[in-house]
C-alpha positions as CSV (number, residue, x, y, z in Angstrom):
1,X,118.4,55.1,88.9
2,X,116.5,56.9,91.5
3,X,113.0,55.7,91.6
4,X,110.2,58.4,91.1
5,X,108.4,59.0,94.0
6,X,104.7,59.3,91.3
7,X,105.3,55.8,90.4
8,X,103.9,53.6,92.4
9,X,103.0,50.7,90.1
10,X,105.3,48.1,89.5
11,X,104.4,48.4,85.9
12,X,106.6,51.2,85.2
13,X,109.6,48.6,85.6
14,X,108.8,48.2,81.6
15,X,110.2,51.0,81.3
16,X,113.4,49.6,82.1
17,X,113.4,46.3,80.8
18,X,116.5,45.3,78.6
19,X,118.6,48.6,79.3
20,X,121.5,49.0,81.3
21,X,120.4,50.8,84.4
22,X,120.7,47.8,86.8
23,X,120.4,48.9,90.3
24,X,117.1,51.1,92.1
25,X,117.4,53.9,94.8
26,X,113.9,53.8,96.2
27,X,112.4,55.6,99.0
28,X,111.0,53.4,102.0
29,X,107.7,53.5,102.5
30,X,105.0,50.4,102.0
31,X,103.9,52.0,98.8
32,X,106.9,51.0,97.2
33,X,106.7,47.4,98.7
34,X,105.3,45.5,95.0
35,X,107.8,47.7,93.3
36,X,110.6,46.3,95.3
37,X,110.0,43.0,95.1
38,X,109.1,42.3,91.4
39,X,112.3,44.0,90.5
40,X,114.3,42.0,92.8
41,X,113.0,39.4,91.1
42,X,113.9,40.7,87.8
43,X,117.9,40.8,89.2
44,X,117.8,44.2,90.0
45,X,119.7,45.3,92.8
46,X,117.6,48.1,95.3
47,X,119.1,50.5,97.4
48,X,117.9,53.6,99.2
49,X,118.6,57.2,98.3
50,X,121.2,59.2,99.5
51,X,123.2,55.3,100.8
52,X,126.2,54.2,98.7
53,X,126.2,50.5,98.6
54,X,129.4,48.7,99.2
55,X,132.2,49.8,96.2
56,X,130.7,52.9,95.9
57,X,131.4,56.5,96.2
58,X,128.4,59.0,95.8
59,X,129.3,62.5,94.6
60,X,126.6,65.2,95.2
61,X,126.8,66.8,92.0
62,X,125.5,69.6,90.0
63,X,122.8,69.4,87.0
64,X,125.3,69.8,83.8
65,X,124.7,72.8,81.5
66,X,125.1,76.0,80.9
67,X,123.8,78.2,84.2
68,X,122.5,81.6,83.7
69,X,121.9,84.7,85.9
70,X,117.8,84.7,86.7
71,X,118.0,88.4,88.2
72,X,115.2,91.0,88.4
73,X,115.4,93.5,85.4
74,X,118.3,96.3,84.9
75,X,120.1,94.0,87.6
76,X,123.5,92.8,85.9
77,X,125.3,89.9,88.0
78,X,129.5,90.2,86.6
79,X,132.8,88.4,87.8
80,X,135.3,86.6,86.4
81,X,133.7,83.4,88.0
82,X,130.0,84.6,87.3
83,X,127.5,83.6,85.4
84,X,126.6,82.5,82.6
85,X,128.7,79.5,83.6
86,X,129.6,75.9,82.6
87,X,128.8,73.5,85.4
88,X,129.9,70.0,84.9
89,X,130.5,67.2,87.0
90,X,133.9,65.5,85.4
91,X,136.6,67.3,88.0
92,X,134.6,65.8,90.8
93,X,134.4,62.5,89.6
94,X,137.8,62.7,88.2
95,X,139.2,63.5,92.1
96,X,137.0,61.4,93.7
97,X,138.5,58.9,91.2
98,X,142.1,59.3,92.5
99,X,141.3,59.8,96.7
100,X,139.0,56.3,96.5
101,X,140.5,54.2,93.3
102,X,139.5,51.1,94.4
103,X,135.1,52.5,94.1
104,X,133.1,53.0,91.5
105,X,132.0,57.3,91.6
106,X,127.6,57.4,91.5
107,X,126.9,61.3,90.9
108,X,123.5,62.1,92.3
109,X,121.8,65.8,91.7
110,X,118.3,66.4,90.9
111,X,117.1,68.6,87.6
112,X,116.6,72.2,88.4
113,X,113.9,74.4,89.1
114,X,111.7,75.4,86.5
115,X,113.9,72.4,84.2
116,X,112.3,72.0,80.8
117,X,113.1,68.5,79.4
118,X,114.8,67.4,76.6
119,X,116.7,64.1,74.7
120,X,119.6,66.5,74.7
121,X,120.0,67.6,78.1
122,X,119.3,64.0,79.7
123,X,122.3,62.8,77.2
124,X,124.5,65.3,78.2
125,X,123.6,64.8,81.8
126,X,124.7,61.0,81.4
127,X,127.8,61.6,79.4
128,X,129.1,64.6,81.3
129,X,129.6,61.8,84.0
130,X,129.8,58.7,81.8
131,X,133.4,60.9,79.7
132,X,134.8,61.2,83.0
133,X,134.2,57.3,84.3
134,X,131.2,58.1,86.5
135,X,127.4,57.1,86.0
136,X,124.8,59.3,86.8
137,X,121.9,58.6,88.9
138,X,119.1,58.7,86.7
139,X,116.8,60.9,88.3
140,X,113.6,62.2,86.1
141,X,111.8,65.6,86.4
142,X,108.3,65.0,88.1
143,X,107.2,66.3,84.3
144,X,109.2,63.7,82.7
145,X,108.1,60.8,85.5
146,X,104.8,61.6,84.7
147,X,104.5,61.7,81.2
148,X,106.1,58.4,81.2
149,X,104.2,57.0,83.3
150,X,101.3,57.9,80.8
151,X,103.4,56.3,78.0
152,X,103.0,60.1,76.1
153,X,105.1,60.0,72.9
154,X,107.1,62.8,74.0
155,X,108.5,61.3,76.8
156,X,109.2,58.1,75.7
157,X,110.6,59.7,73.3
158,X,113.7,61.7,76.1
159,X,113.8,58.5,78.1
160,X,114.9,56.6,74.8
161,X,117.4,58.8,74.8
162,X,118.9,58.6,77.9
163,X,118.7,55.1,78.4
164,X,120.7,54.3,75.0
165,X,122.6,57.4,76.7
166,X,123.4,54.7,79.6
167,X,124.0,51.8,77.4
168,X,126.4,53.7,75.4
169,X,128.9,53.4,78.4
170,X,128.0,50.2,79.3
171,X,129.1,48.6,76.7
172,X,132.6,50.5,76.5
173,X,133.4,49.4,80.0
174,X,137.3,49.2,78.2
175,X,137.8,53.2,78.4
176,X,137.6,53.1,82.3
177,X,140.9,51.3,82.2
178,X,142.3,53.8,80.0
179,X,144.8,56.6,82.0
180,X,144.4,60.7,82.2
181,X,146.3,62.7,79.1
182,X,147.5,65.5,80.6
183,X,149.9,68.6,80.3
184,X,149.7,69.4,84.4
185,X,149.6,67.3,87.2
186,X,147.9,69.4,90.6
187,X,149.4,68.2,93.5
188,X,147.2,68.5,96.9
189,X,145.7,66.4,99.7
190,X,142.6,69.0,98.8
191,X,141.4,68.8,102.1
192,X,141.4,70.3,105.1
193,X,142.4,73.8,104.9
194,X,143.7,73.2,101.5
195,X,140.2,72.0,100.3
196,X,138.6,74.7,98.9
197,X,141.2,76.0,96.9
198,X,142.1,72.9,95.3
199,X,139.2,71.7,94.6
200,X,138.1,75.5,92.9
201,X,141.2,75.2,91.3
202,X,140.7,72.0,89.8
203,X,136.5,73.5,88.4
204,X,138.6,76.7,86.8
205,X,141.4,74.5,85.2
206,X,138.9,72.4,83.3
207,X,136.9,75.9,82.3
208,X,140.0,76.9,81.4
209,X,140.5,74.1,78.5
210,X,143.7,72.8,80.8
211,X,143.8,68.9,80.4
212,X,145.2,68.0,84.2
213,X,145.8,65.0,86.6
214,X,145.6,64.7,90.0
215,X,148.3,64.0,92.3
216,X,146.9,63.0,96.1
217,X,150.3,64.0,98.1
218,X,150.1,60.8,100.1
219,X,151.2,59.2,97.0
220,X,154.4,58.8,94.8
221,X,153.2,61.5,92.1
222,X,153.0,59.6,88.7
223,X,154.9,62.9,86.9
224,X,155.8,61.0,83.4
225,X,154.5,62.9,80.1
226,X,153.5,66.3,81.9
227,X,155.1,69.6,81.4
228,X,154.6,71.2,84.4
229,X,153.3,70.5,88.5
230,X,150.9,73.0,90.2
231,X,151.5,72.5,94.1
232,X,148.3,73.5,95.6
233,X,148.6,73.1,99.3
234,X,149.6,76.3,101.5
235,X,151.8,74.1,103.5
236,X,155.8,73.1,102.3
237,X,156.0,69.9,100.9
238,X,157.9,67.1,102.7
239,X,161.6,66.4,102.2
240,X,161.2,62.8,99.6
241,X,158.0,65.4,97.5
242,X,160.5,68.4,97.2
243,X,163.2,66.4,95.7
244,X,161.1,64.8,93.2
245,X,160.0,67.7,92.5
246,X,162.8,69.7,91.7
247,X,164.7,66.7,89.6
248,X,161.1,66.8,87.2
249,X,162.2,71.0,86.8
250,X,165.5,70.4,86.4
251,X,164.5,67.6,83.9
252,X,162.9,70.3,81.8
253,X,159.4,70.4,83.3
254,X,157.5,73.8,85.4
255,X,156.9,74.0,89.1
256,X,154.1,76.5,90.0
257,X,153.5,77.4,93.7
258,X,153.2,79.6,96.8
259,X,155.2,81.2,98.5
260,X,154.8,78.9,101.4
261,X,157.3,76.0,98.8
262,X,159.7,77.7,100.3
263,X,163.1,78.9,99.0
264,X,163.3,78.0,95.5
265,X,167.0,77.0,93.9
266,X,168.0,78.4,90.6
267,X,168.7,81.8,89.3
268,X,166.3,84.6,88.0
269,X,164.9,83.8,84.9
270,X,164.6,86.2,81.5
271,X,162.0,89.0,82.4
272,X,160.2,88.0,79.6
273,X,159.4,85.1,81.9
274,X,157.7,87.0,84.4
275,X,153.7,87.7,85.1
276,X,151.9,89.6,86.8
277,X,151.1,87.1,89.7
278,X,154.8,84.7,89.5
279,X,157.9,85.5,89.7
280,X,159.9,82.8,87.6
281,X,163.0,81.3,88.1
282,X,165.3,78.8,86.3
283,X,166.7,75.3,87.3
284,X,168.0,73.1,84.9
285,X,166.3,72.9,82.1
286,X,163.1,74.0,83.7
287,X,161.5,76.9,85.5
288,X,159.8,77.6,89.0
289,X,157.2,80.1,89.3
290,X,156.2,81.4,92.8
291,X,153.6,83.1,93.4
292,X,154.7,87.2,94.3
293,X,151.9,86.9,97.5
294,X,150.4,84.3,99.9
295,X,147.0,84.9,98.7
296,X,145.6,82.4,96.9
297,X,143.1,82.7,94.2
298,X,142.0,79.8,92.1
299,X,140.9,81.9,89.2
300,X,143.7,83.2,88.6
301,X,146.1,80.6,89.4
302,X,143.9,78.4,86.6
303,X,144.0,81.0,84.0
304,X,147.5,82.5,84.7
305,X,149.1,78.6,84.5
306,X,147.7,77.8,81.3
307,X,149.6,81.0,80.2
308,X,152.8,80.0,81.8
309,X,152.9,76.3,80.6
310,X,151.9,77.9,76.9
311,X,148.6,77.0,74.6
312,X,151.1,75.4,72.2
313,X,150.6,72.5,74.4
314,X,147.0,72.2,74.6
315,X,145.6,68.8,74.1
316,X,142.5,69.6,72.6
317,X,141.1,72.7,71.0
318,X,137.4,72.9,69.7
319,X,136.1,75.5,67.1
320,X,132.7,76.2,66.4
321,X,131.8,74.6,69.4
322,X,130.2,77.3,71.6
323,X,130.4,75.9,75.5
324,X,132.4,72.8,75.2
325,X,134.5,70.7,77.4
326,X,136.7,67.8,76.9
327,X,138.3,65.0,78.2
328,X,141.0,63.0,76.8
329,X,142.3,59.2,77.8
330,X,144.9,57.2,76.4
331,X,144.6,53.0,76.5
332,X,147.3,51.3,78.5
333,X,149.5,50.2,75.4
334,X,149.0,53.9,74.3
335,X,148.3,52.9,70.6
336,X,144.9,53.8,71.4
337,X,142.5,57.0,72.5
338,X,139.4,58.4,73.4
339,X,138.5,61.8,73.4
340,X,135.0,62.9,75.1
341,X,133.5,66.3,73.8
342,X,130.8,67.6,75.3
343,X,129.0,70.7,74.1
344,X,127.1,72.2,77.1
345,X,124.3,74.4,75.2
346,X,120.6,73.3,74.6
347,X,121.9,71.9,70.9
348,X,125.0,70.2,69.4
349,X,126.7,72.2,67.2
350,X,125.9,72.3,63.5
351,X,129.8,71.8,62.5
352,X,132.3,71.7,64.9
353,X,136.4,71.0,64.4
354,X,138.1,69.3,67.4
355,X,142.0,69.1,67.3
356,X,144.0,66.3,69.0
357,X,147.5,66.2,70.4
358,X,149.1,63.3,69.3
359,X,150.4,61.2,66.1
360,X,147.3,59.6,65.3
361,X,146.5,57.8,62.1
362,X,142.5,57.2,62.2
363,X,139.7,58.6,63.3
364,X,136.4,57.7,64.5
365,X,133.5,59.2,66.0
366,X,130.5,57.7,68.0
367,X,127.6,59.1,69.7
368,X,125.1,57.3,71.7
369,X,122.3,56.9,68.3
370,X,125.4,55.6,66.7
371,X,128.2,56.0,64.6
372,X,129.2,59.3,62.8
373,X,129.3,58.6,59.2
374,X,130.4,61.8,57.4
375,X,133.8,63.3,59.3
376,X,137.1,64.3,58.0
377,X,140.7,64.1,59.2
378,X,143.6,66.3,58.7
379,X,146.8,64.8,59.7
380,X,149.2,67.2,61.0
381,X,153.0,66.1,62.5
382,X,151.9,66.4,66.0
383,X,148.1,66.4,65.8
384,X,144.8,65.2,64.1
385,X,142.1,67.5,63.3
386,X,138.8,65.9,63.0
387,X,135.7,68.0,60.9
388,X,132.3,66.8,62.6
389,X,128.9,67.6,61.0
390,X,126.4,68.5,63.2
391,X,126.5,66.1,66.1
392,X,124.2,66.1,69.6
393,X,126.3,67.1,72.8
394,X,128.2,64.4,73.0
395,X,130.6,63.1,70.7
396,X,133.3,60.4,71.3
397,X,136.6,60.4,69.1
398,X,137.9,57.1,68.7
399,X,142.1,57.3,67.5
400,X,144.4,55.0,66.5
């Protein structure tokens, strides 16, 4: 948690006491001098802003929620990017995850301007990083900081929230072990000049609803289960990458690149196979689709490959959910998975319906106040659809 700079009274480590947030970022400065020490002495760990300790990886990361246009009246702000948007935190952590596995991922970012506080939005922010194996730096509105400092109901009230928010996670330290369900794997060293389109790419595929894993090109690409490869990097891959490549097409799987992959194998495939931006070819039992120009644009590389690999594939699909996201792990022995929704709006939905790839036989469903009591499950050959009353934004499926 980051410490507010308002309280300066050691008091306020009360506020703390029993819950899960274990380690302080506090400014320097001899004001903070009493706070430090007593909750040293409570077996706190302290820190300083903005300074990973050692086994951690910070992520500068954006406030979760919905983001809308604040422009001057008659002004319309439009684009296929634009806002309103989603913004969320979990493709960050997620590739931060798979460059530096061996660190836990911290996501820092302060509220907003003009940020009204609420239970909800505090949950959310701690479970848009908490789905995705990340904690969240705690850091309080000076609103919030202060009306807890007071003790006022109201904000007891939110920080109740968020710390049983934090708790929640704690105690299911199990799903961090459990592995990336996915339908693509994006393959990149996103950096250098390949950066900023793989890392766009990776923000647009999780707007888009695709359920992806990451594939660092400096390491043997873990390929098993997917249905197709998006290779990201402008640059032709190396002889060993190619083949592997190439055997997971002709295996049945998709290969999705630019034209700088090179000269693909294969024959032309059926025009019906075709889009606007790829033109496809067969190998095997697959198909490559290379991109018709060098250009490179991540929205529609995000959007046109969810179209290409086909929806029928889609891990998860959410109704009556409004702005939702989700992310989707199985446990090591794979007779077990977890399935984060997050609804991105001020509220939880009233009655949402979330639908899971995969031949599950039970269902439950959790949320940071508790278990859900009242949902219902249809079982389908290849799926399980789970009926949710109304829930707060975030919801965990447990299956079986």
């Amino acid at each position: 948690m980051r410490w507010p700079a308002a309280w300066r009274d050691s008091s306020a480590l009360d506020l703390i006491k029993g819950s899960a947030i274990d380690y302080l970022l506090i400014d320097k400065g001899d004001q903070f001098e009493s706070v430090r020490t007593q909750a040293q002495q409570a077996g706190l760990r302290i820190g300083v802003p903005d300074e990973a300790p050692s086994g951690v990886t910070l992520v500068k990361g954006l406030w979760p929620g919905v983001r809308t246009a604040r422009s001057d009246p008659g002004r319309v702000i439009a684009g296929p990017t634009g806002e309103p948007w989603v913004d969320s935190n979990g493709w960050q952590i997620q590739l931060t995850g798979a460059l530096h596995p061996q660190t836990a991922v911290w996501v820092t970012g302060p509220p907003p301007e003009n940020f009204r506080a609420s239970a909800g939005t505090y949950l959310l922010t701690v479970a848009d990083s908490g789905a995705y194996g990340g904690r969240w730096v705690i850091s309080l509105d000076d609103q919030l900081a202060t009306g807890l400092a007071a003790r006022r109901p109201d904000a007891l009230e939110i920080w109740k929230r968020t710390v049983a928010a934090a708790g929640f996670f704690a105690q299911r330290k199990a799903w961090a072990g459990y592995s990336t369900a996915a339908v693509v794997g994006v393959i990149s060293d996103f950096a250098g000049d390949n950066e900023a389109f793989s890392h766009e790419l990776l923000n647009l595929l999780a707007r888009a609803g695709q359920h992806y894993r990451i594939l660092p090109k400096d390491k043997p690409p873990d390929l098993e289960g997917l249905r197709a490869v998006i290779y990201a990097d402008a640059q032709q891959p190396d002889a060993g990458l190619r083949k592997q490549i190439l055997g997971f097409v002709e295996a049945g799987g998709a290969l999705i690149a630019s034209p700088s992959w090179g000269a693909a194998p294969g024959a032309a495939a059926k025009p019906d196979d075709e889009s606007p931006l790829f033109v496809a070819r067969s190998l095997g039992k697959g198909k490559i689709a290379l991109a018709k120009t060098p250009g490179r644009d991540p929205y529609q590389w995000a959007n046109d490959s969810v179209v290409l690999v086909s929806h029928r594939y889609d891990m998860v699909r959410i109704w009556n959910g409004g702005a939702a996201g989700s992310y989707y792990a199985l446990s090591p022995d794979r007779r077990k998975a977890v399935v984060h929704v997050l609804f991105y709006a001020n509220r939880g939905p009233d009655a949402a319906s979330v639908r899971v790839a995969g031949r599950w036989k039970s269902a439950r469903a959790w949320t940071p106040d508790g278990p859900v009591e009242r949902i219902d499950s249809e079982f389908q050959q290849d799926a399980i659809e789970v009926h949710l009353p109304q829930v707060p934004q975030y919801v965990a499926l447990e299956l079986e």
